[in-house]
C-alpha positions in Angstrom: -7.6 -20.1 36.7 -8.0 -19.3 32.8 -8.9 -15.5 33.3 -5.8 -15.3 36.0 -3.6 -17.1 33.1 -5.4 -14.3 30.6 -4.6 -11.7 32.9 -1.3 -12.5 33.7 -0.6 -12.5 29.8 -1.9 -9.3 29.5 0.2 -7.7 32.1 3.4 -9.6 30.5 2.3 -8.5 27.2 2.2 -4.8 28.2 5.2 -5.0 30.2 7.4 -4.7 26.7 5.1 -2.6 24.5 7.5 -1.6 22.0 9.0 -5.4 22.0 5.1 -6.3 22.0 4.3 -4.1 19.2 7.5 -5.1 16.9 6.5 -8.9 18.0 3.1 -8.6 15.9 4.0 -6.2 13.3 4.3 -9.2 11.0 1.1 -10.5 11.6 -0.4 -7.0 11.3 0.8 -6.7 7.9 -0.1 -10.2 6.8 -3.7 -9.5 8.2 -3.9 -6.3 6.5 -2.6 -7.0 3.1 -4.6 -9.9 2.8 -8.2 -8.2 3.6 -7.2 -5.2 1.7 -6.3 -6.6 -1.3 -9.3 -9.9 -1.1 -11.8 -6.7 -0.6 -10.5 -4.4 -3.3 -10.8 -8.1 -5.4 -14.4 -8.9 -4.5 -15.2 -4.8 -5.5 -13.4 -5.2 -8.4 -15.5 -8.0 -9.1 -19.0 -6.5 -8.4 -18.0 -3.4 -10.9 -17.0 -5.4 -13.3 -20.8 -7.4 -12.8 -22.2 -4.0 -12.7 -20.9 -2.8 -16.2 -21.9 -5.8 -17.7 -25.1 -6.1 -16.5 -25.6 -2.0 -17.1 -24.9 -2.8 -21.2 -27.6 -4.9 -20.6 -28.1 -8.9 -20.6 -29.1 -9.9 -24.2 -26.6 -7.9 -25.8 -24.0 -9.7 -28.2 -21.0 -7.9 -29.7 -20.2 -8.8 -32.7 -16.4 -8.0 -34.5 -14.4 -8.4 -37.3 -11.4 -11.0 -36.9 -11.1 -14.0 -34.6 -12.0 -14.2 -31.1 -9.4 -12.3 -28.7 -7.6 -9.6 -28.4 -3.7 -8.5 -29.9 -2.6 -8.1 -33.4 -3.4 -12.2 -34.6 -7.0 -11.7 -33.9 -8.1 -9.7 -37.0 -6.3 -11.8 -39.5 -6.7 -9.4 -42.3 -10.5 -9.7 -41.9 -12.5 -6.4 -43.4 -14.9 -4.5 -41.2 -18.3 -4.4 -41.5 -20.4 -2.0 -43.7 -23.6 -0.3 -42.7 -25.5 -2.9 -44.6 -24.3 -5.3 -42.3 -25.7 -3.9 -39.0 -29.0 -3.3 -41.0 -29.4 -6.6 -42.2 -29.1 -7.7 -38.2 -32.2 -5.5 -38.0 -35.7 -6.8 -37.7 -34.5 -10.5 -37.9 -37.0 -12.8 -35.7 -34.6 -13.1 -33.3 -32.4 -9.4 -33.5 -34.5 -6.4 -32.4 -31.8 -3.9 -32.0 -28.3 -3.7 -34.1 -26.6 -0.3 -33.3 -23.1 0.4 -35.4 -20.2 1.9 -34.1 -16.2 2.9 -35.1 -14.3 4.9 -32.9 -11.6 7.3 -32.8 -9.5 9.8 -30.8 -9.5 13.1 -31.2 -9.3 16.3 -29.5 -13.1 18.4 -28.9 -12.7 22.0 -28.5 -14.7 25.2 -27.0 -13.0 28.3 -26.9 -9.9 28.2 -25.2 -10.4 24.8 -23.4 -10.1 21.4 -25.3 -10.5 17.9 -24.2 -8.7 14.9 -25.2 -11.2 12.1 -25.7 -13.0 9.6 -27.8 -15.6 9.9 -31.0 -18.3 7.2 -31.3 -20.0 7.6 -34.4 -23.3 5.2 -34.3 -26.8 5.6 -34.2 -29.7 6.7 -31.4 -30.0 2.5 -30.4 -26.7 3.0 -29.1 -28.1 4.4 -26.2 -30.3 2.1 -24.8 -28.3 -1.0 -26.4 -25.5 0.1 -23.7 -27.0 1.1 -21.2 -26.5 4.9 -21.4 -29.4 7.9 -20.9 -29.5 10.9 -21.0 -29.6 13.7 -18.4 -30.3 16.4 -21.0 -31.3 17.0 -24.1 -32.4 14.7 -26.7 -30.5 11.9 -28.8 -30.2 11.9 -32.7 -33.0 12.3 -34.9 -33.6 9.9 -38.2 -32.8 13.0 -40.1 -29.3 13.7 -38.6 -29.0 10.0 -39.0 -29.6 9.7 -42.4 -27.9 12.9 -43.5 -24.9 12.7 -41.1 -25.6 15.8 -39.5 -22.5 17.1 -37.1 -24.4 16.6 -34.3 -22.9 15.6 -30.6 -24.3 14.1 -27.7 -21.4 14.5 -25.0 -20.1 12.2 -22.1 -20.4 14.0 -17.6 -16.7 14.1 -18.2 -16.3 16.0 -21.7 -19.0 18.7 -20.1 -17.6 18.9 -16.8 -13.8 19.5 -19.0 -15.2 21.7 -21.7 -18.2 23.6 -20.0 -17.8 23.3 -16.3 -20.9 24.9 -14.9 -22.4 26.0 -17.6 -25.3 24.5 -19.8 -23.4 23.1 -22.8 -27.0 22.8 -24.9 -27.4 24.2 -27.8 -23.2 25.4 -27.7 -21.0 24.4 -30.4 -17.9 22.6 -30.4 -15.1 21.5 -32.8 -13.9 18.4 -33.5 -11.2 18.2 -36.6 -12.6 21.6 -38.2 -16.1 19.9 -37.6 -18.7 22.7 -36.1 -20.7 20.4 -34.3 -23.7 21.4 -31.4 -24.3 19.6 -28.4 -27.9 18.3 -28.2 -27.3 16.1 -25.5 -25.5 15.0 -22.1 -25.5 11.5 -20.5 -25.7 10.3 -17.0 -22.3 9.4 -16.1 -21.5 6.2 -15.4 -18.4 6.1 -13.8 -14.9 4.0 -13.9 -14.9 0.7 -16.2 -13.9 -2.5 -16.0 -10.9 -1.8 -16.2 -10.6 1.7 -14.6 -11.2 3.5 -17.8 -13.8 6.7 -17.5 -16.3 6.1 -19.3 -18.1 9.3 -19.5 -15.0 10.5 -21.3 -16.6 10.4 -24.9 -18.6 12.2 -27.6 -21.7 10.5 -30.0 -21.8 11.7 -33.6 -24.2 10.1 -36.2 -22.0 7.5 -37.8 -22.6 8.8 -41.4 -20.8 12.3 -40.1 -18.1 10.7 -38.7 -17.2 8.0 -41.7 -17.6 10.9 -44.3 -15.5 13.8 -42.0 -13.3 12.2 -39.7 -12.3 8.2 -40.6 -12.6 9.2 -44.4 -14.2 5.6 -45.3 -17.6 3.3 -44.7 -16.2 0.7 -42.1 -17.8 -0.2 -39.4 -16.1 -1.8 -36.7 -18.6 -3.0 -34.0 -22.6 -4.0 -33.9 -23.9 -4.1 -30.6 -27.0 -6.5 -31.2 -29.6 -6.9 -28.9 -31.8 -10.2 -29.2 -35.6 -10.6 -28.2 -35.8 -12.3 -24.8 -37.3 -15.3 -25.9 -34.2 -15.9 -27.4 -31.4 -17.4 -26.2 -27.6 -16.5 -26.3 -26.9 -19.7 -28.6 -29.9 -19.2 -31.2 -29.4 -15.7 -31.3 -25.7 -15.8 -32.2 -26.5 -18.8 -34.4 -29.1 -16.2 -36.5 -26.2 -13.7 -36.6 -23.8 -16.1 -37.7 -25.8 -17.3 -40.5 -26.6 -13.4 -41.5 -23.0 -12.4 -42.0 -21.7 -15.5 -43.5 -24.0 -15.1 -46.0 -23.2 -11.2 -46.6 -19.1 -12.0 -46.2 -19.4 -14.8 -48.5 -17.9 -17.5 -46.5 -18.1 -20.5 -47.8 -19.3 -24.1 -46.2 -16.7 -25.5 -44.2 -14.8 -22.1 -44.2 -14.0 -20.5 -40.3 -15.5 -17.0 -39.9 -13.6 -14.0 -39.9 -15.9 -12.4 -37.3 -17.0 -12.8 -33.4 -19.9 -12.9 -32.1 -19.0 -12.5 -28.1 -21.9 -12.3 -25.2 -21.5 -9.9 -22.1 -22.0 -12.9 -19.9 -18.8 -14.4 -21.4 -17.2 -11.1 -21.0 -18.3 -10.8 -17.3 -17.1 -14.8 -16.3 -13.8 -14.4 -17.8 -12.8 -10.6 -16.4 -14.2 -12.0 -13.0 -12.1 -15.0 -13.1 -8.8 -12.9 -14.5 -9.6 -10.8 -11.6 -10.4 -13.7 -9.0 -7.0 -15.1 -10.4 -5.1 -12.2 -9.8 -6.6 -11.4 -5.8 -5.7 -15.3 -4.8 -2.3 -15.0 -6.1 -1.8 -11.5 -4.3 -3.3 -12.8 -1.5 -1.1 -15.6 -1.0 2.2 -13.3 -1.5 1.0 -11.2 1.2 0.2 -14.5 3.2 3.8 -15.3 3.3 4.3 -12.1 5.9 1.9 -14.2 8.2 4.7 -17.0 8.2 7.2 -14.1 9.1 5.0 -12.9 11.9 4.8 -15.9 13.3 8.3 -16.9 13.6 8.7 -13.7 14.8 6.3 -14.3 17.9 8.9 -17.7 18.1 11.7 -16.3 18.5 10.4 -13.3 21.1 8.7 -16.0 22.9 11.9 -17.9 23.1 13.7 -15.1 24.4 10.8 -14.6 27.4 11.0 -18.2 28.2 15.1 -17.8 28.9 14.3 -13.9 30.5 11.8 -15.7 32.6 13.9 -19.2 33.5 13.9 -18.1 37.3 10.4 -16.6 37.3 9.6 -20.3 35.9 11.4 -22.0 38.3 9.6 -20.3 41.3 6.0 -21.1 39.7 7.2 -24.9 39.6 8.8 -24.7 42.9 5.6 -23.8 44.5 3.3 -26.5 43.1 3.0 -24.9 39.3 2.5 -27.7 37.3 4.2 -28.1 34.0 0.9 -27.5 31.7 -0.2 -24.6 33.9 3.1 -23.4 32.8 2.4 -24.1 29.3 -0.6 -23.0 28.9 0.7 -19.6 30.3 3.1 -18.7 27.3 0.7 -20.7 25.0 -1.9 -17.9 25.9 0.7 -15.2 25.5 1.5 -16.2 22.4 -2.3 -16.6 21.2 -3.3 -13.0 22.9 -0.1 -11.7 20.7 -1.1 -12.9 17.2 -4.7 -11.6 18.6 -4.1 -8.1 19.0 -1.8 -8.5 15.8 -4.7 -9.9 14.3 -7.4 -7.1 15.8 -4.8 -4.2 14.7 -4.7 -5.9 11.1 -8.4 -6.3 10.3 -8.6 -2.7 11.5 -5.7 -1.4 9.0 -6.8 -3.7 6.1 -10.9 -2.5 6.2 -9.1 1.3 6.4 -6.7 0.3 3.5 -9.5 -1.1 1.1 -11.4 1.9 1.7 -9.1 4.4 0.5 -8.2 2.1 -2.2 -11.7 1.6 -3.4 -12.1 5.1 -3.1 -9.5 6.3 -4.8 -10.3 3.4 -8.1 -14.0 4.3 -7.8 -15.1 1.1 -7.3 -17.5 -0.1 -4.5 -16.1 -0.8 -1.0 -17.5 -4.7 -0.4 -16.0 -6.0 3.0 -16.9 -9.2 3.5 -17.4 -10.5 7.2 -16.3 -14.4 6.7 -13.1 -12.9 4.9 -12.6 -10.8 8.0 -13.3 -13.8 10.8 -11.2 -16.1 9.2 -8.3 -13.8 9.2 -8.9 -13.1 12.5 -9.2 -17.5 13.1 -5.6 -17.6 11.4 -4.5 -15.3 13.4 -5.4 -17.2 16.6 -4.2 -20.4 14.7 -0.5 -19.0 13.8 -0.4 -18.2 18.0 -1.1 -21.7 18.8 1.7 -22.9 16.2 4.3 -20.9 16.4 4.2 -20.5 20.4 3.3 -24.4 21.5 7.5 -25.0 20.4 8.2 -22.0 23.0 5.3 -23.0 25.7 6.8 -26.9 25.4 10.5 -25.5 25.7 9.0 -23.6 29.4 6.8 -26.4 30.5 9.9 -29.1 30.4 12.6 -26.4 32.8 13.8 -28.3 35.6 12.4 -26.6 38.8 16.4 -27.0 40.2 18.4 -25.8 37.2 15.9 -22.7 36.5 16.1 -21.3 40.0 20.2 -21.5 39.5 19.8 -20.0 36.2 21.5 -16.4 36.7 
C-alpha cells in the first residue's frame, strides 16, 4: 500500500513538472546556499589551520604597540632596533629571533615590473615561517652583515617578472637598487585572508633600512622557542627581555605584543565560524519560503483534486489513506528539492573554492542533515494541506464542480 501511495505521488508529481519544479525551487535554493556557503566556511577554516600551522607551532610574533589591530593599537610606541631581535637570540628558551619591516614597492626587469612587497630580514626568516626554497640559496652572513642588495624572490614575482625563464643570477631593480636574485621560494599559495603570498621579495634587512625605509626600525620579530618550552614561559622570557631594553618600569603596561599563532589560528577560525553560521542562517530563511511555497501548491491540488478525493472516499478510501497520500507528495516534493539542492550546493562550493584557492572540504553529516530538513519541511508544511484533504466530506466533494 506505501509503494502504490509512493507511486501514485510520483505520477501526480510529474503530472505538473513546471508547477513541480517552481514548487521546490525554494527549497533548492535554501539547500544549496546553505551547503555551499557551510563548505566554503569549513575550507576556509582548514586554510586558515594550514597557514598557521605552515609558520610553524612555537612561533611567537612579537610587535610594537598594544594588542590589536587599527590606529589605537600602537599608541605612539617606537619599533624595535636590531639589538632587540638579537638580544631574543640564544636565550634558554628563544632559539630563533628573525627581524623584519616591510614595504611596497615596485621590482623591475627590463620592460616588465611588478607591484609587490619588500621584506628586509635575515636567512631565519625562512625556516621561522615556513618558507623554502625551490632554487638557489638564501643570504649569506656576509650579505647579512654588510647589507648586500641581494634578493630572494616570491613563485609570483618570477612567474610576473621572468615567466619561463631562470631568474638566477639576473638582476632586478627596486627604487634605483641593482639587486640579483639568488633565490626562488616554493609558493605557498592564498592566505588567510586571500592574500598571495608568494607575491614578495627578501632583502637582507641592513640593505633595506639603509636604501629604501631610510632608518634602523624594525617592526616585527618572529621568535621561535625551543620545544621544551611552552607558549606562557616563552613569552614570559620575551617579555622580561624587552622590558628591560624599552625601559619599562614596574607596574608600567608594555608597549609591545607578544601574540602566538595558536591565538591567531582560534580567533580567525572563530571570526570565520561566526561569519558561515550567520550566512547560513540568512540563506536558511529561503527554506521557510520553500516550504510555504509547497503549502500553498499543495492547497491548490487538494481543491483541483476535491472530486478525485471524493471518489477515493466513496469507494472505501479512508480518511488517513487519503492523508498520507498528499502527506507523501509533499515529502517526495521537498525530497527532490532537497536532492537537486545538495547537488547544486557541492557544484557551487566547488567553483567557489576553486576560484578562492582554498581546499574543497564537503562534509557528509552537513550534507544528510540538509537533506533530513528537507524531508522535515515536507512533513510540516504539507500535514496543514494533507489534514485539509483527509476531513472532505465524501458528499460535498463529489458535488464540488
Amino acid at each position: 500500500m506505501f509503494v502504490e501511495t509512493v507511486w501514485l505521488a510520483f505520477r501526480t508529481i510529474l503530472r505538473n513538472k513546471l508547477r513541480s519544479f517552481l514548487t521546490v525551487l525554494g527549497i533548492v535554493i535554501g539547500i544549496a546556499s546553505v551547503i555551499a556557503l557551510v563548505t566554503i566556511g569549513q575550507g576556509s577554516s582548514r586554510q586558515v589551520s594550514a597557514t598557521v600551522a605552515a609558520l610553524g607551532s612555537n612561533v611567537l610574533i612579537v610587535r610594537p604597540g598594544k594588542p590589536g589591530f587599527g590606529p589605537g593599537s600602537r599608541d605612539g610606541a617606537s619599533n624595535f632596533k636590531l639589538k632587540d631581535a638579537e638580544a631574543l637570540v640564544g636565550q634558554p628558551l628563544i632559539d630563533t629571533a628573525s627581524p623584519a619591516v616591510t614595504r611596497g614597492q615596485t621590482a623591475v626587469f627590463g620592460n616588465t615590473n611588478s607591484a609587490t612587497s619588500i621584506t628586509g630580514t635575515d636567512a631565519a626568516y625562512l625556516p621561522v615561517n615556513g618558507w623554502q626554497l625551490s632554487a638557489g640559496r638564501a643570504f649569506s652572513n656576509g650579505e647579512e652583515g654588510a647589507g648586500t642588495g641581494v634578493c630572494i624572490i616570491g613563485e609570483t614575482v618570477r612567474r610576473e617578472l621572468f615567466g619561463d625563464s631562470n631568474p638566477l643570477g639576473e638582476v632586478i631593480r627596486i627604487k634605483q637598487i641593482s639587486c640579483p636574485v639568488i633565490g626562488v621560494l616554493k609558493a605557498k599559495g592564498a592566505g588567510s585572508f586571500g592574500n598571495d603570498q608568494d607575491d614578495l621579495i627578501l632583502m637582507p634587512i641592513r640593505a633595506v633600512q639603509r636604501r629604501i625605509t631610510g632608518n634602523n626600525d624594525v617592526q616585527t620579530i618572529f621568535a621561535g622557542y625551543v620545544p621544551q618550552a611552552t607558549t606562557q614561559s616563552a613569552t614570559t622570557e620575551i617579555q622580561d627581555i624587552l622590558r628591560e631594553r624599552r625601559r619599562i618600569e614596574r607596574g608600567e603596561e608594555d608597549d609591545f605584543n607578544v601574540t602566538d599563532l595558536k591565538q591567531i589560528n582560534s580567533t580567525l577560525s572563530g571570526i570565520n565560524n561566526v561569519l558561515t553560521g550567520l550566512l547560513s542562517s540568512i540563506a536558511g530563511v529561503s527554506l521557510l519560503v520553500g516550504g510555504i511555497g509547497i503549502m500553498n501548491i499543495m492547497l491548490v491540488s487538494v481543491t483541483e483534486r476535491t472530486r478525485e478525493i471524493g471518489i477515493r472516499l466513496a469507494i472505501g478510501a479512508t480518511a488517513r489513506q487519503v492523508l498520507a497520500q498528499f502527506l507523501i507528495e509533499a515529502v517526495v516534493l521537498s525530497l527532490i528539492g532537497g536532492l537537486i539542492g545538495v547537488a547544486l550546493g557541492l557544484t557551487l562550493a566547488a567553483v567557489g573554492s576553486s576560484f578562492m584557492g582554498i581546499p574543497f572540504v564537503p562534509d557528509p553529516s552537513v550534507v544528510a542533515l540538509a537533506f533530513i530538513f528537507a524531508a522535515v519541511v515536507g512533513v510540516v508544511f504539507g500535514f496543514f494541506p494533507a489534514r485539509k484533504a483527509a476531513r472532505l466530506d465524501p458528499i460535498e466533494a463529489l458535488r464540488y464542480q
